[in-house]
C-alpha positions as CSV (number, residue, x, y, z in Angstrom):
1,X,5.2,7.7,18.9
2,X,6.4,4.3,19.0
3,X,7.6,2.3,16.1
4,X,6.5,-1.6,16.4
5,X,7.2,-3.2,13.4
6,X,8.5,-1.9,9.9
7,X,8.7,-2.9,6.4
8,X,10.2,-2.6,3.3
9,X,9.3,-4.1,0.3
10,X,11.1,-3.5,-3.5
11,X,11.0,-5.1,-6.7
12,X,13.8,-7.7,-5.6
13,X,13.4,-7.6,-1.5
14,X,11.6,-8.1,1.4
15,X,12.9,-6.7,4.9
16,X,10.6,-7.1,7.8
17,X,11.7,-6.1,11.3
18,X,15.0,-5.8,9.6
19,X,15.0,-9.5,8.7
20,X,15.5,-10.3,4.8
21,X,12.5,-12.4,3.5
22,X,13.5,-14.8,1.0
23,X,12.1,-14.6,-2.2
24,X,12.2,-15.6,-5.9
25,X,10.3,-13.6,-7.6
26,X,11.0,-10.2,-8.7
27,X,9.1,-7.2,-10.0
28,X,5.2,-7.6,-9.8
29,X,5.1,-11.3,-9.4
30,X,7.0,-10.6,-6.2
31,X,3.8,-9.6,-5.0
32,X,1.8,-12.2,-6.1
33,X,4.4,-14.8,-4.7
34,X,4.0,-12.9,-1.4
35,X,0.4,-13.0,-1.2
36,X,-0.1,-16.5,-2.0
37,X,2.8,-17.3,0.7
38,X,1.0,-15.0,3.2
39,X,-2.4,-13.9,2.9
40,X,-4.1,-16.5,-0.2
41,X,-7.8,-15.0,1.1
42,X,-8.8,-11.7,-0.2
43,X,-9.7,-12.2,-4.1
44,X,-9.9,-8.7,-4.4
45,X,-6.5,-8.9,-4.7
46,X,-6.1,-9.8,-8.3
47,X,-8.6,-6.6,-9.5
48,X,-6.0,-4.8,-7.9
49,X,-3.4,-2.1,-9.7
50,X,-0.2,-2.4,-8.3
51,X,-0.1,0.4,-6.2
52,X,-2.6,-1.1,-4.0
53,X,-1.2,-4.3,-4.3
54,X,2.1,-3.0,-2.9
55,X,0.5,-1.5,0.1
56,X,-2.1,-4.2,0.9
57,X,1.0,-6.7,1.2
58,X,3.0,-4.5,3.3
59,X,-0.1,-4.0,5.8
60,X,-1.0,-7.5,5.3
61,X,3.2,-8.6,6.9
62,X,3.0,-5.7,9.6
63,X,-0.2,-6.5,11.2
64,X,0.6,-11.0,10.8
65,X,3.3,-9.7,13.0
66,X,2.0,-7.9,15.4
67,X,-0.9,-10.6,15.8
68,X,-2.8,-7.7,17.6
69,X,-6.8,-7.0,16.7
70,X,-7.8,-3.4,16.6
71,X,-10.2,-1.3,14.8
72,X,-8.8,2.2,16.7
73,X,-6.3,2.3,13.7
74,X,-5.8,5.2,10.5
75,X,-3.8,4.0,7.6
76,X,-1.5,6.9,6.2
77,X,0.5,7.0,3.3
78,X,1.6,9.2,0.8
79,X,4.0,9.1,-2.5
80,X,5.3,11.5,-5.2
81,X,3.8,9.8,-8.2
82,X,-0.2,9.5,-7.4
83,X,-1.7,6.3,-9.1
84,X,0.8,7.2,-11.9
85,X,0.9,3.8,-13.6
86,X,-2.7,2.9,-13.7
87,X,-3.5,6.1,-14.9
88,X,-1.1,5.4,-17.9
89,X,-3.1,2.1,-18.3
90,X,-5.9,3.8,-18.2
91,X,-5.6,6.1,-20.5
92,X,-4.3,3.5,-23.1
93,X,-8.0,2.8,-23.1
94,X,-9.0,5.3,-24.5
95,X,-8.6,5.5,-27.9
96,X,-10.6,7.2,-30.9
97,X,-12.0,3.5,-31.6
98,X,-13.0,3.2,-27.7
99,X,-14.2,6.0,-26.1
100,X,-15.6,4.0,-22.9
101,X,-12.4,3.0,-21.2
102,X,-12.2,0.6,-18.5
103,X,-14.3,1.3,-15.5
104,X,-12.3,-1.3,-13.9
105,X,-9.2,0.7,-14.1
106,X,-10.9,3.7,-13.6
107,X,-11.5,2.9,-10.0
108,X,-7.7,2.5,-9.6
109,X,-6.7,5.9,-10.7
110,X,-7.0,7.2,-7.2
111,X,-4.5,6.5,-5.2
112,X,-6.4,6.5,-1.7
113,X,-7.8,3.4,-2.9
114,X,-5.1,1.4,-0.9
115,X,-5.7,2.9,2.2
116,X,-9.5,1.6,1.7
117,X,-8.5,-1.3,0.8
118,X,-6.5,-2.1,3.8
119,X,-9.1,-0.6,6.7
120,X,-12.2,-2.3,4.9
121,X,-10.1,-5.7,5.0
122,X,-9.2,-4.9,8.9
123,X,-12.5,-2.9,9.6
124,X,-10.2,-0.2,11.2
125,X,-12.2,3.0,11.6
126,X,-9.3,5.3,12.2
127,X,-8.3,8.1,9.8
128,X,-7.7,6.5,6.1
129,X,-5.9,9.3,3.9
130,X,-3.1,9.5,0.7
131,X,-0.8,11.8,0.6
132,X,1.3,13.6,-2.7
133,X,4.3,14.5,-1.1
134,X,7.8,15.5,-2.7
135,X,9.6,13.3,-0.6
136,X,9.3,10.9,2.8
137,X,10.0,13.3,5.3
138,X,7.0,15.7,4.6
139,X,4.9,12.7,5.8
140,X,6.4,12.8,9.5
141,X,4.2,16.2,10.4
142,X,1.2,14.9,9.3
143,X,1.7,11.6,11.0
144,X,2.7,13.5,14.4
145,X,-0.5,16.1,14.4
146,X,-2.9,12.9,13.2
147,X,-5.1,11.8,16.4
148,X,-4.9,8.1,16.6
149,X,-4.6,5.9,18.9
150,X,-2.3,3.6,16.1
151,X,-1.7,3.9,12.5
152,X,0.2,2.2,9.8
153,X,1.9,4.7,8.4
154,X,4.8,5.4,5.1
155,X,5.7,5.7,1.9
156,X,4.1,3.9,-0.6
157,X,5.3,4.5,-4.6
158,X,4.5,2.4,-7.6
159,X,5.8,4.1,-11.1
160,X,5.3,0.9,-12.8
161,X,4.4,-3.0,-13.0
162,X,8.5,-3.5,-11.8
163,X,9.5,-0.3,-10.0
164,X,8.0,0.3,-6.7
165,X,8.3,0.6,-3.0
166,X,6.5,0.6,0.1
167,X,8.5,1.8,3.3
168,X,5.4,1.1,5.8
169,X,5.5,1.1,9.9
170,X,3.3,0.3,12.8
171,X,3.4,3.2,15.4
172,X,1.4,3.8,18.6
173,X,0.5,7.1,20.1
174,X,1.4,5.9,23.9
């Protein structure tokens, strides 16, 4: 397994290849700073929750730098927390007033989601799964036993609107 590029994004920072990206924003306009600086195309992404946010922008820097077509490619990621903060969003919908919540946030409330997201945008037609791990390392098996020819691959965690992070790789099985 071969690591090509890596990324990690917070609410304050952006490292890429270990170099810092320099940014103003923070929390979740960080995101939206970095997709207008880097992607601008792909409306979808304001119907997004954060946690696909997070992960389409991470995918969106690794593959700009590897400047590489493929559609032999899974996307895997896995966190601890699920879709926990639009599922908090979502249920703030609901109330006794408003039985028909948001079908807009329903959608969101499964944390797969951004894995779709990114292979639909890339038409990869590798593997496209979400994990719910405890932790980081319980990702590496499953990444290492997952035929695929490449994959990006990481952690992926967003507990709410200013508290995420996405540790997200490039690696190729030759």
């Amino acid at each position: 397994m071969r690591v090509t590029h890596h990324i990690e994004i917070t609410p304050t920072s952006v490292v890429l290849d270990g170099k810092n990206i320099p940014v103003e924003a923070q929390g979740e306009k960080l995101l939206s700073e970095l997709y207008h600086r880097f992607v601008g195309d792909y409306p979808k992404f304001y119907k997004m929750d954060t946690l696909s946010r997070l992960g389409f922008i991470a995918a969106e820097l690794l593959i700009k730098e590897e400047n590489l077509e493929t559609q032999e490619r899974a996307v895997i990621l896995a966190n601890s927390h699920a879709s926990i903060k639009n599922d908090n969003d979502y249920l703030k919908t609901i109330t006794a007033d408003n039985y028909y919540p948001s079908p807009a946030l329903f959608v969101y409330t499964l944390p797969n989601i951004v894995t779709g997201e990114i292979a639909i945008r890339h038409h990869y037609n590798g593997e496209t799964a979400f994990y719910i791990l405890e932790n980081e390392e319980q990702l590496l098996p499953i990444i290492q036993t997952t035929p695929c020819l490449s994959a990006i691959v990481g952690w992926c965690e967003a507990t709410d609107a200013n508290t995420f992070n996405a540790k997200i790789k490039i690696i190729w099985n030759n």
